[in-house]
C-alpha positions in Angstrom: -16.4 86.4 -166.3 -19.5 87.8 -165.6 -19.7 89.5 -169.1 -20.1 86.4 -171.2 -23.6 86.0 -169.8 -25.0 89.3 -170.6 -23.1 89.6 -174.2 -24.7 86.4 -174.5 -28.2 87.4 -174.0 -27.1 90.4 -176.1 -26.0 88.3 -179.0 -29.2 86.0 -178.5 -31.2 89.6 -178.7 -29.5 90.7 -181.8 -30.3 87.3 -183.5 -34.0 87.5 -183.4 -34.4 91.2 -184.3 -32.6 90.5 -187.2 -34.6 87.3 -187.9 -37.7 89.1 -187.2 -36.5 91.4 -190.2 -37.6 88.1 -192.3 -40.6 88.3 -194.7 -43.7 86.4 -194.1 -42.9 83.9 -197.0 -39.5 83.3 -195.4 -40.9 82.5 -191.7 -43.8 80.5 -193.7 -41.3 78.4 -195.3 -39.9 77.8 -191.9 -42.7 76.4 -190.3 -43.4 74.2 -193.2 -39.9 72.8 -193.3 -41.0 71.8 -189.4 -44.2 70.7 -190.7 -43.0 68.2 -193.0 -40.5 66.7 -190.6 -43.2 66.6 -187.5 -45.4 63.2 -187.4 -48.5 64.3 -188.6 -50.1 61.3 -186.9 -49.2 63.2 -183.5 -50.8 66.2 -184.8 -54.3 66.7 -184.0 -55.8 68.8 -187.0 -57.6 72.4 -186.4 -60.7 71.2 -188.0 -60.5 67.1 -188.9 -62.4 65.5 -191.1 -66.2 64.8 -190.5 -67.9 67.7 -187.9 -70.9 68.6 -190.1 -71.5 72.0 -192.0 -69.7 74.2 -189.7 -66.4 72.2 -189.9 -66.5 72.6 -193.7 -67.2 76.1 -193.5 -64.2 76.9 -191.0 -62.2 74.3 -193.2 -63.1 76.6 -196.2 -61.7 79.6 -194.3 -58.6 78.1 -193.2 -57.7 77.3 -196.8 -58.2 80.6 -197.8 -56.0 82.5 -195.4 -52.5 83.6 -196.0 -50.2 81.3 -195.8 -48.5 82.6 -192.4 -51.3 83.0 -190.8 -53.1 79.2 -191.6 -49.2 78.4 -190.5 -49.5 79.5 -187.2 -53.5 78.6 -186.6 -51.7 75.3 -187.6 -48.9 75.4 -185.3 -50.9 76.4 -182.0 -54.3 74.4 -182.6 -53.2 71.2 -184.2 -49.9 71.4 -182.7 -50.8 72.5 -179.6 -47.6 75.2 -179.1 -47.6 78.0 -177.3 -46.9 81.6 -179.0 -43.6 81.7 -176.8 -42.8 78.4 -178.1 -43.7 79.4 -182.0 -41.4 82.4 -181.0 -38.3 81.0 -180.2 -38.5 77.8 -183.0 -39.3 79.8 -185.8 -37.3 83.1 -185.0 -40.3 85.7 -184.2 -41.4 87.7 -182.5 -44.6 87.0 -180.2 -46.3 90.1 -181.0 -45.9 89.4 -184.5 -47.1 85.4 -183.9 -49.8 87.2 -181.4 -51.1 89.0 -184.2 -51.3 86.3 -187.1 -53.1 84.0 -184.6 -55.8 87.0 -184.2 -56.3 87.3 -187.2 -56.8 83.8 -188.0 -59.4 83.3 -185.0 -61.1 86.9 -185.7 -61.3 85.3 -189.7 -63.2 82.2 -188.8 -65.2 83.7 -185.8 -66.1 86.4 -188.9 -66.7 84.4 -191.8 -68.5 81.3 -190.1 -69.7 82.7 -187.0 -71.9 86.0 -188.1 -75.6 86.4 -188.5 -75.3 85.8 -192.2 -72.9 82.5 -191.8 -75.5 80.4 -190.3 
C-alpha cells in the first residue's frame, strides 16, 4: 500500500513535464480562459486608471509585451498569486513563470525607468 503514494507523486510529476512541453500560446490561452471566468471587480489592476505620466507609460509597456509574459505580470500583480500558485493552476513550471515575470519587471523598469524615460 505504500506504493500508491509515491506512483502518485510520480504520475502527478509526469503530468506537468509534459504540460510544460506546452507552447507559450497554449499556456496564454490558459490563463486567459481563467481570466475571463475570474471577477474582474476583485482584481486589482497592474497599473489602473489615472496615476499621471508614469502610469501611462508602464501602461504603454504592458500592452506591448508578449502575450505570456503581460499574462503572468497580470496574474501576480493584479491578481496577487504567487509563482507556485501560477505553477500548479496553469501547468508550469516556476522557473519558466520565474522567468516571464523577470522579464516583464526588467521591461518596465527598462523602458519607463531609465535616464532617457523621464
Amino acid at each position: 500500500m505504500t506504493f500508491l503514494p509515491v506512483l502518485s507523486q510520480a504520475l502527478a510529476k509526469l503530468i506537468l513535464c509534459i504540460q510544460n512541453l506546452a507552447g507559450d500560446d497554449r499556456c496564454c490561452a490558459r490563463i486567459d480562459r481563467y481570466l475571463d471566468i475570474v471577477d474582474l471587480r476583485m482584481m486589482a489592476a497592474p497599473i489602473g486608471v489615472g496615476g499621471g505620466e508614469e502610469a501611462a507609460r508602464i501602461r504603454q509597456v504592458v500592452a506591448k509585451m508578449e502575450p505570456l509574459t503581460r499574462s503572468i505580470l497580470i496574474l501576480v500583480v493584479g491578481q496577487k498569486m504567487s509563482v507556485g500558485e501560477v505553477s500548479r493552476r496553469f501547468g508550469m513550471r516556476e522557473e519558466r513563470v520565474c522567468r516571464h515575470y523577470r522579464a516583464a519587471v526588467c521591461e518596465v523598469a527598462a523602458r519607463c525607468y531609465a535616464k532617457g524615460a523621464r
